[in-house]
N, C-alpha and C positions, 0 to 999 in steps of 0.2 A: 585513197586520199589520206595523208598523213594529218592527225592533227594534234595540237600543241597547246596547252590549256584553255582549250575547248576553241580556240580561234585558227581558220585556214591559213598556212605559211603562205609564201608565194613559189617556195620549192614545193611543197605539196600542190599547187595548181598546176604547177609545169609536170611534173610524175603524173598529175590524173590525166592532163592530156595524151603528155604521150601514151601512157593506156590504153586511154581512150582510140586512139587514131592506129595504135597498131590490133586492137580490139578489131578495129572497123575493114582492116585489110585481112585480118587474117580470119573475117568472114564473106571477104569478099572471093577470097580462095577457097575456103573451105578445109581452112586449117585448125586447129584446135589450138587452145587458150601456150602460152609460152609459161615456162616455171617462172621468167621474171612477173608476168601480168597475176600470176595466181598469188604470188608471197604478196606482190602490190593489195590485192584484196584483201587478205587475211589477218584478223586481228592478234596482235604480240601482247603477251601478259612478261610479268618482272617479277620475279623474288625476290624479296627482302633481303639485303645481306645479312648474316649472322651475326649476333650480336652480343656480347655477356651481360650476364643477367644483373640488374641492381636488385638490391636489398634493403628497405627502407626497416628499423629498429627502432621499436618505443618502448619502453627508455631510451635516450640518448646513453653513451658512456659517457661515464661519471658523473652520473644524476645520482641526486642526493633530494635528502625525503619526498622519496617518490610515494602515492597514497595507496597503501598494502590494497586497498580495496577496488584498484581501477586495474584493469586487465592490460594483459602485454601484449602489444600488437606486432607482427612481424610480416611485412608483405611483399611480394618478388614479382620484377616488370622482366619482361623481356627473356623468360625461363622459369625454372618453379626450385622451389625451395625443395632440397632433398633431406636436409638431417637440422633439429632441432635440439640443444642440450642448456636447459636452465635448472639451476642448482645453486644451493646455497653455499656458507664458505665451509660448510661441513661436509659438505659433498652430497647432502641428500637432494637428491632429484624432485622437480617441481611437475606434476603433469599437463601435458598439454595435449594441443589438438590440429591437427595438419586440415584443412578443407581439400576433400579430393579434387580437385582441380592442383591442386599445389602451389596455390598463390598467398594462402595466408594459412598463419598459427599466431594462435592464442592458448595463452593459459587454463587450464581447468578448476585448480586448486584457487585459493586467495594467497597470497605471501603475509609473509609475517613481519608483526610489527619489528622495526631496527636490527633490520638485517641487511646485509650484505649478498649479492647475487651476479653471478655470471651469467649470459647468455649467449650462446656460440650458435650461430648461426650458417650452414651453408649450403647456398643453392648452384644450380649447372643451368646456362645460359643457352641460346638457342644455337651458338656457337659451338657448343659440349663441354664449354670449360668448365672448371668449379672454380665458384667465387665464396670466400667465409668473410665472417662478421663477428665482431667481438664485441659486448657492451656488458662494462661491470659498472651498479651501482649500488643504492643503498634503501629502504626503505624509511618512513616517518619512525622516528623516536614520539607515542604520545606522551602528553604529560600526565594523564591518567584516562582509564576506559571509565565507558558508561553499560550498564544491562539496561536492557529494554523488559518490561514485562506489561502484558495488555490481556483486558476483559471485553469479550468474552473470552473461553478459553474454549483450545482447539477439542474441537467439533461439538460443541455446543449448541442445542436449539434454547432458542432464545426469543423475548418476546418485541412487539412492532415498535415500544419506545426503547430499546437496548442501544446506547450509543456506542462507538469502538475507543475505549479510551485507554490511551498507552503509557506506562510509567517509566522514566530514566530514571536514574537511581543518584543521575549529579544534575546541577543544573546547567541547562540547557541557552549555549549565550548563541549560536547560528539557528532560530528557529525554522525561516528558510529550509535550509538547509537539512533539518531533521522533517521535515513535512515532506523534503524530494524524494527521500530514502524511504516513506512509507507509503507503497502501493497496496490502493486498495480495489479492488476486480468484484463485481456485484453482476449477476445475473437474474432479473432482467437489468441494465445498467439504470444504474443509478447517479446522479448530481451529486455531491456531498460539499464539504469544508471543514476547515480544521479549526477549532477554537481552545487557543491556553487558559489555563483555569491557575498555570504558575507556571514557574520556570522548567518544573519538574513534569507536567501532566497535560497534555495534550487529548481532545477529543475527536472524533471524525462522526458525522451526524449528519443525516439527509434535513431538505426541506422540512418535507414532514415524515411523519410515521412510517415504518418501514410498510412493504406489501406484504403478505405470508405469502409463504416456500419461498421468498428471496433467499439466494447462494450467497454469501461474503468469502472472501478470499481476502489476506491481508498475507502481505510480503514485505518486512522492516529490512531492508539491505541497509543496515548501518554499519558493519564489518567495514571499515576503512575509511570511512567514511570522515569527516573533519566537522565535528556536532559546532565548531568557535572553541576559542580560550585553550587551546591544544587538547578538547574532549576528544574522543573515536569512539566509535563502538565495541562493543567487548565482541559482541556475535550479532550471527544476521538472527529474525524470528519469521517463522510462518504460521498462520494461524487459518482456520476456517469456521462457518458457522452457519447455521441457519435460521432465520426465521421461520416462530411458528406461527400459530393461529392468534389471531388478534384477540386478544381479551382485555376491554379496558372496562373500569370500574370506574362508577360516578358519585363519592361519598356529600350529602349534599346535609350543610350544619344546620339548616333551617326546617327541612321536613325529617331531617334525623335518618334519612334513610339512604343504603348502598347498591344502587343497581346495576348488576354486573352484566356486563355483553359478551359475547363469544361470536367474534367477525358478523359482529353487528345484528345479531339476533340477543335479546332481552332472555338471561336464565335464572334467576335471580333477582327478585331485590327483600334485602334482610335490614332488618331495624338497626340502628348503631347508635351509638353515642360519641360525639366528639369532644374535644376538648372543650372545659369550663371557659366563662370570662375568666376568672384569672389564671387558665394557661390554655389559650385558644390555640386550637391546630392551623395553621398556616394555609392558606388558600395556592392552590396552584396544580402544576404536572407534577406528580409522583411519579417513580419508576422502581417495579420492585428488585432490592438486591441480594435478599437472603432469604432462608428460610431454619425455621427452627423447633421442633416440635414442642419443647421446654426450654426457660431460658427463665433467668433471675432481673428483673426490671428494676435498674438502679438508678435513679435519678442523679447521684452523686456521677455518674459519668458526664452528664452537662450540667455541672455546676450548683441542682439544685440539693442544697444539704437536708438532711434527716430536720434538723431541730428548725429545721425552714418551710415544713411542709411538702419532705421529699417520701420515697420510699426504695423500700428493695423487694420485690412483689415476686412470689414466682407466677409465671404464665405459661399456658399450653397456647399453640397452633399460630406461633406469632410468623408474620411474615413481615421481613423490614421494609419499608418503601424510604426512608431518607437516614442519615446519617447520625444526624441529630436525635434519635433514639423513635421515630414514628414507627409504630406499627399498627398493621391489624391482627387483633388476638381475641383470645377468647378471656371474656371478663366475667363469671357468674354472678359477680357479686354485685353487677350493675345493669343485671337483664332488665331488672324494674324500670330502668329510666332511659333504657336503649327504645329508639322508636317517639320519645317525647321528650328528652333534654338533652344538653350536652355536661355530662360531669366528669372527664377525663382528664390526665394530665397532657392530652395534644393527642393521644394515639387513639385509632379507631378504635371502639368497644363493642365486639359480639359475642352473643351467644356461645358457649362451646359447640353447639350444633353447626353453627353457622359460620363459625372461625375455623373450624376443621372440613368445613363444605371449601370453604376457600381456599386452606393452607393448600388442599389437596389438589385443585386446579390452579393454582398459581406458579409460574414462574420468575425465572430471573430476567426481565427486560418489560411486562408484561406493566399495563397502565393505570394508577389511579388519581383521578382528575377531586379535587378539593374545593368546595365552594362555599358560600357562605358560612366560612367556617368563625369569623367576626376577628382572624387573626390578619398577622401579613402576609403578604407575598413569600412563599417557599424561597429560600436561596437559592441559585443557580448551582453554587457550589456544594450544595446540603444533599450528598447521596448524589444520583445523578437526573439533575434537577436542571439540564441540559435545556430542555423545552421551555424554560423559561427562560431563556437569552431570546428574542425576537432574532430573524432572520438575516436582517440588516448587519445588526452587529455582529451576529456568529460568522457572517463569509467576512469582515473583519481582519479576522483571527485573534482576538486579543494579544496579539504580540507584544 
């Protein structure tokens, strides 16, 4: 029976018959099947005619400010792609990448910025012909790059309040647009968002506090990228880090005392002294970002002057928690009223025993939480005082 998109002809009814009917005689003889009643049965397959191959090319010829940071695509129907030559007008070779099947290539390298570029292309069809392709264009002229630079640094452990926060070096007018270009990979996976603190400084921060042994992976693909206002990226950055063990500390201005956790077991709690009424330490999340064994404590760095009731103090075992000049350090000269007043210019005051118990288990990302300390609220922007944006607003983005 012949059939024809998928419906019986009325010439295939009359072929099955007579088939049929000489089927039915030359059983009644005792003759075997005839080569016409056999082809009649047997299904016919078709080959495709041969056909030359197209070549589809991105870039287009004569594309102009094409974005140095987006990949070149080259792919072949109907044949496969046999030779590949892109090059600049200097004739240095770009490298790329054929996929074994032979259907596409792509670039390896990135292109550079305002430049000029051939791509010759050509592939053999199913036909056996060879077919080429030619596309000359030009890459983006920026008006100026940007560097990226970001804390933590790579392979860094670091502590549960550490947020990933990135620096441009211009400002930043496609925020968008710099948020797509920074992948962030957390194992076990993690929620996050991005929140600007300026034009310049963007953060990446979970919900809440990190887990320990959390893995960070951060990938800035800003190389070619288009930051607005003719910015690009200078280079791409990769970075990794770990979180470690949770250690948050609770400096409390009312009972004068610091009790420190270690993923939530109690190992420590030591006497301090907080800042005076008249220069109270600030209530709120700390996060610590430095450490320093000795250092010179100048008040004239925020504004307060010597003949104003400032100082230039040296101290051992300071460890910074905000920007704004807060530390915990080791203050002798105020053991006396550590444990029952607060006489400090805002920074915690311990012991040298107790200040170098700390400096020594403390890290950089690691938490101290500030409470009735009779000051204000910590700034968000003072060190990375991240945790005092409520949640709401930080998936926001402050853009």
């Amino acid at each position: 029976m012949v059939v024809t998109g998928g419906r019986t002809t009325r010439r295939g009814l009359l072929v099955a018959a007579v088939a049929m009917t000489a089927a039915l005689a030359a059983a009644c003889s005792g003759g075997s099947p005839s080569a016409q009643q056999t082809s009649a049965n047997t299904p016919t397959t078709t080959t495709p005619p041969p056909k030359p191959v197209t070549l589809s090319v991105l870039p287009a010829d004569k594309a102009t400010d094409v974005p140095a940071g987006e990949p070149i695509a080259v792919a072949a129907a109907d044949g496969k792609i046999t030779q590949v030559a892109l090059a600049n007008a200097d004739g240095k070779a770009v490298a790329g990448q054929l996929t074994p099947d032979g259907l596409h290539w792509g670039n390896t390298e990135p292109l550079g910025y305002g430049k000029a570029y051939t791509l010759t292309v050509t592939g053999q069809g199913t036909d056996g012909k060879p077919v080429s392709r030619t596309s000359t264009f030009t890459t983006v002229t920026p008006r100026t790059l940007t560097a990226l630079s970001m804390n933590p640094l790579d392979g860094e452990t670091v502590g549960v309040g550490q947020p990933l926060a990135f620096y441009f070096d211009e400002k930043i007018a496609d925020k968008p647009a710099a948020e797509k270009a920074i992948q962030v990979t957390t194992t076990p996976k993690v929620d996050g968002a991005f929140y600007w603190f300026n034009d310049k400084e963007v953060h990446w921060r979970p919900k809440d506090f990190w887990a320990t042994g959390t893995k960070i992976t951060v990938k800035a693909a800003i190389y070619g990228k288009n930051l607005g206002n003719g910015i690009y990226g200078q280079e791409d950055v990769t970075s990794s880090a770990t979180i470690g063990d949770a250690v948050i500390s609770e400096a409390d201005g009312a009972t004068h005392q610091m009790t420190v956790k270690v993923n939530g077991q109690v190992v420590r709690t030591m006497p301090i002294s907080m800042g005076s009424p008249k220069h109270p330490s600030s209530d709120g999340i700390y996060v610590v970002t430095e450490k320093r064994d000795h250092m010179i404590m100048d008040s004239t760095t925020y504004g307060l002057a010597l003949d104003q009731g400032g100082y230039k103090t040296p101290v051992d075992w300071a460890t910074r928690i905000s920007n704004g000049g807060i530390f915990v350090h080791s203050a002798p000269w105020s053991v006396g009223q550590q444990g029952n007043s607060n006489v400090s210019h805002g920074c915690i005051n311990a012991s040298p025993e107790n200040a170098k118990w700390y400096f020594d288990l403390a890290k950089k990302g690691d938490i101290v939480i500030g409470t009735n300390t009779g000051g204000p609220q910590l700034d968000s922007w003072d060190g990375f005082g991240d945790w005092q944006v409520p949640w709401d607003q930080w998936v926001a983005g402050n853009r």
